[in-house]
C-alpha positions, 0 to 999 in steps of 0.5 A: 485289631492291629495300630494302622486299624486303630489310627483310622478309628476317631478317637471316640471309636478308639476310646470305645474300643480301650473301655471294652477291652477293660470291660473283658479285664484288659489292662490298659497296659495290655492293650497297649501292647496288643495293638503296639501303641506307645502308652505316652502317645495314648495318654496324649490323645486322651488328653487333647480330647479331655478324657481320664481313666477312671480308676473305679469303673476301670474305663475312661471317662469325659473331665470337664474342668469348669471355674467358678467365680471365686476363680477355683477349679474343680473336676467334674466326671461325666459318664458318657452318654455315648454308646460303645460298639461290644464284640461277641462274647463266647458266641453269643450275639451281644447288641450292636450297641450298649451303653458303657455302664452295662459293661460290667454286667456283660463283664459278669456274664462273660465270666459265668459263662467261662465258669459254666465251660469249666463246670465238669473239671470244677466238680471233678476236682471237688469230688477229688478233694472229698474222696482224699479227705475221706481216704486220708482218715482210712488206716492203711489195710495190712496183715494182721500181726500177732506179737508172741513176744508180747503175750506172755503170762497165764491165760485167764478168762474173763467175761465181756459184754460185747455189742451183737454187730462188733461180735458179728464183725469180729467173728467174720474177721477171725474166719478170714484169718483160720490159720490164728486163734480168736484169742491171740487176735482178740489180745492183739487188738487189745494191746494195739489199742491200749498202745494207740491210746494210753497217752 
């Protein structure tokens, strides 16, 4: 909607319209520059017809100012009981007319179905996330290295109980490496262990 659509509304239209828009999540500043209409000159209608902003419900609302007869004055907000044209949101046919108060669920319903739109991205991401979390504990795979500096001294045998699948896994890793003793890879793992974790 541009200014000159805007002015031909009455103001009631055009207080509909503002409270709508916020319903979406517009600001009051936004609109104001969507249709280029001086915010002073919006405050001013609203003030000749005696409605505020209401900064909870975020959409304007009717102040009726009352004395008593102690001469006080107080405010009074009202919820109109006026109904407010809604625009179609994301194709769905949303009824000609609402109440103000149903805005935040049509608001709530807007925002899911933009979630929903986005569903496939939102889980790609997580399953990103999961599989970095996974990797990142993962040692970087690399060719085995035996240290010949570091095994030095006489070659003693010992005897070690072993689990049946580490031994399994041990055994099909020195056959994938045929060109290294099993001792001199079983004395790597050993010291690279002990360096890992003798702190």
């Amino acid at each position: 909607m541009n200014r000159q659509e805007f002015d031909t509304l009455d103001i009631y239209k055009q207080i509909d319209y503002f409270n709508t828009q916020m319903a979406l999540g517009l600001s009051q500043s936004k609109i104001c520059e969507q249709i280029n209409l001086p915010k002073s000159t919006w405050r001013d209608r609203l003030k000749r017809v005696g409605y505020k902003l209401d900064q909870n419900s975020k959409c304007y609302k009717s102040v009726t100012h009352s004395i008593s007869k102690d001469e006080n004055t107080y405010n009074t907000i009202i919820t109109p009981s006026k109904t407010v044209d809604f625009p179609l949101i994301q194709d769905s046919i949303i009824p000609d007319s609402v109440t103000t108060s149903t805005l935040e669920i049509l608001k709530f319903k807007s925002d899911l179905l933009e979630l929903a739109q986005i569903k496939k991205d939102i889980l790609k991401t997580i399953d990103i996330v999961k599989k970095y979390e996974i990797e990142k504990e993962i040692i970087d795979i690399v060719d085995i290295k035996i240290d010949s500096n570091k095994m030095t001294g006489d070659i003693k045998t010992r005897s070690f109980k072993v689990y049946s699948d580490v031994l399994d896994s041990f055994l099909a890793f020195t056959k994938k490496h045929p060109d290294l003793k099993q001792q001199d890879i079983l004395c790597q793992f050993i010291l690279e262990g002990i360096c890992k974790y003798n702190r």
